[in-house]
N, C-alpha and C positions, 0 to 999 in steps of 0.2 A: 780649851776648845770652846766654839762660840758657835750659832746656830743663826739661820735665817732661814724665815719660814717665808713662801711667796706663795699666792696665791692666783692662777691661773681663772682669768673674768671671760677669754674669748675663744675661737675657734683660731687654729693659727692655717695660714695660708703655705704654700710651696710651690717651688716651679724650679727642674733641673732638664737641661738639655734631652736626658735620654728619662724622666719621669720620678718621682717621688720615692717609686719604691726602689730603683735604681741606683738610691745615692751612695755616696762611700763616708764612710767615718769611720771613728777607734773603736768601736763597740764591734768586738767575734759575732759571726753570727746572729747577730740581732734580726736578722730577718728568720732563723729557727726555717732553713732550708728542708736539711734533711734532719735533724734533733735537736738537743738541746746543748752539747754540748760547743763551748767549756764553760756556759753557767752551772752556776754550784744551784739545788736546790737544799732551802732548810726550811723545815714543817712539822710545824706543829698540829697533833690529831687533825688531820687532811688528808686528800685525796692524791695522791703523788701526782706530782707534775707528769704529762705526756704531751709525745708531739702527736699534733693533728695534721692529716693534710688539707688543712682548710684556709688559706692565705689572706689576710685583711684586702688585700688589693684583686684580689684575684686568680693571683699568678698560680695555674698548674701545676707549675715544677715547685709550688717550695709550701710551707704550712706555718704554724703555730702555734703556743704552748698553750697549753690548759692546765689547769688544776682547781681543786675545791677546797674550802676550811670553814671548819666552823669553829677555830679558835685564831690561827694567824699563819701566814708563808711567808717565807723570804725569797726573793730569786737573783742571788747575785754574779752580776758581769765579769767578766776578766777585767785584768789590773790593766790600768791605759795609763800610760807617760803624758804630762802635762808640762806646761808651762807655767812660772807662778804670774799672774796679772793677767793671761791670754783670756779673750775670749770666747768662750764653748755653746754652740746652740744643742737643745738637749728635746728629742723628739721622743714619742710615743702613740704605737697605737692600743687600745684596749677594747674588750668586750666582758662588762659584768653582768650577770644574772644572780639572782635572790630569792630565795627558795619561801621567803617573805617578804613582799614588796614595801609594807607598812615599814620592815625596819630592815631596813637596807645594812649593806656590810659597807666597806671601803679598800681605798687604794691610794696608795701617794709610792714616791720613789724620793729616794735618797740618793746624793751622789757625795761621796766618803772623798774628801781631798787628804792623801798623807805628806808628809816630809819624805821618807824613803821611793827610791825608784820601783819597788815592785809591789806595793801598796802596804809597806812598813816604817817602822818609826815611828813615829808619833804620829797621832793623828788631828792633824790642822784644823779641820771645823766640817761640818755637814751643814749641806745645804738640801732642805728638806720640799716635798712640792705634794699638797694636797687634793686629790682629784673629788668632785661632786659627782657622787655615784648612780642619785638620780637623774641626771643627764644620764649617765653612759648604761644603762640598761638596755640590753636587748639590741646590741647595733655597733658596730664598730664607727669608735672616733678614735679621733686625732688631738693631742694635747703639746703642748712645747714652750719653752722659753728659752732665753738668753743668762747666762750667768759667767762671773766672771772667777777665776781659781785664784783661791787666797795666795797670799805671801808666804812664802814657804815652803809650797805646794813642789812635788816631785811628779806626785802620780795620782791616779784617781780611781773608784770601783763604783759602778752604779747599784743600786741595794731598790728592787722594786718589791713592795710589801703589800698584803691583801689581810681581811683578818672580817671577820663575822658579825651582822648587828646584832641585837637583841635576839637571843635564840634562834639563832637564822642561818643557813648554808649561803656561803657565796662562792660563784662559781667564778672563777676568773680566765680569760683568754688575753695572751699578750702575744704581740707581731709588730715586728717595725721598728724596732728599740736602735733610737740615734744618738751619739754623742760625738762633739767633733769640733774643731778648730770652726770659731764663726768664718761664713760663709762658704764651707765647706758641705754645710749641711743645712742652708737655706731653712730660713724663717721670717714667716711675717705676722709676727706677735700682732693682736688688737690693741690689749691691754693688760695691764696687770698689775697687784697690788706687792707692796712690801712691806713687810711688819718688822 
């Protein structure tokens, strides 16, 4: 198993015939309509995930997940069928609050490539994506990149993680969760680094 870590440097752009929060990809529910399911949550001394009906975009009819920790959460996606070599563009909206601003918590997401069809077997590699949590206080954004599924690769699970600064509650809202064959789920990265 091998690891790359990418660093997200811009604000990424969208544009889809019927609008952004419209789009279709592999990821269930990622828009957290009416709850949460079939993301699994795992949490450690935290506030348990709930849905809100509070929508990043807007929208009336559908909401958002919340949860708190002051040690670490996991929130993970259904198992999504891949291609090995395809290319995936992978969206995200968020809202973090810090119950201490000096020492902010964090956020990055994972997305788990396996060999087996239903996200078993061995597992191929993780590709890991780091969010900068002072940007994202208090406000909903928007983060995404382009990646491509290793050699191997059967299936896939998104794994989004939140976890506490220095003595600090972080509260997290997540909405808009995209994963999908590129160009299916439109992106226009600025820039970004790879280590």
């Amino acid at each position: 198993m091998h690891s790359k870590k990418i660093s997200i440097l811009a604000l990424v752009g969208f544009a889809t015939a019927s609008g952004y929060c419209e789009a279709q990809d592999l990821i269930v529910n990622g828009q957290f309509d009416t709850g949460s399911a079939p993301w699994t949550v795992e949490q450690t001394t935290t506030v348990p995930a709930t849905w809100v009906a509070e929508d990043c975009c807007g929208n009336p009819n559908s909401g958002s997940i919340t949860f708190g920790t002051v040690m670490s959460s996991r929130l993970l996606s259904n198992c999504m069928l891949t291609t090995a070599g395809a290319d995936h563009d992978f969206l995200i909206t968020l809202w973090l609050t810090h119950s201490v601003p000096t020492f902010p918590g964090s956020a990055s997401a994972t997305v788990e490539w396996f060999s087996g069809s239903n996200c078993d077997g061995a597992r191929v590699a993780e590709t890991r994506y780091e969010f900068n949590t002072i940007e994202y206080t208090n406000a909903w954004t928007q983060r995404g990149t382009r990646l491509t599924s290793p050699a191997g690769t059967m299936s896939a699970r998104l794994v989004i993680s939140t976890s506490s600064g220095l003595s600090n509650f972080t509260t997290a809202r997540i909405d808009d969760v995209r994963f999908g064959v590129a160009e299916s789920v439109p992106v226009g990265l600025l820039s970004f680094s790879v280590d």
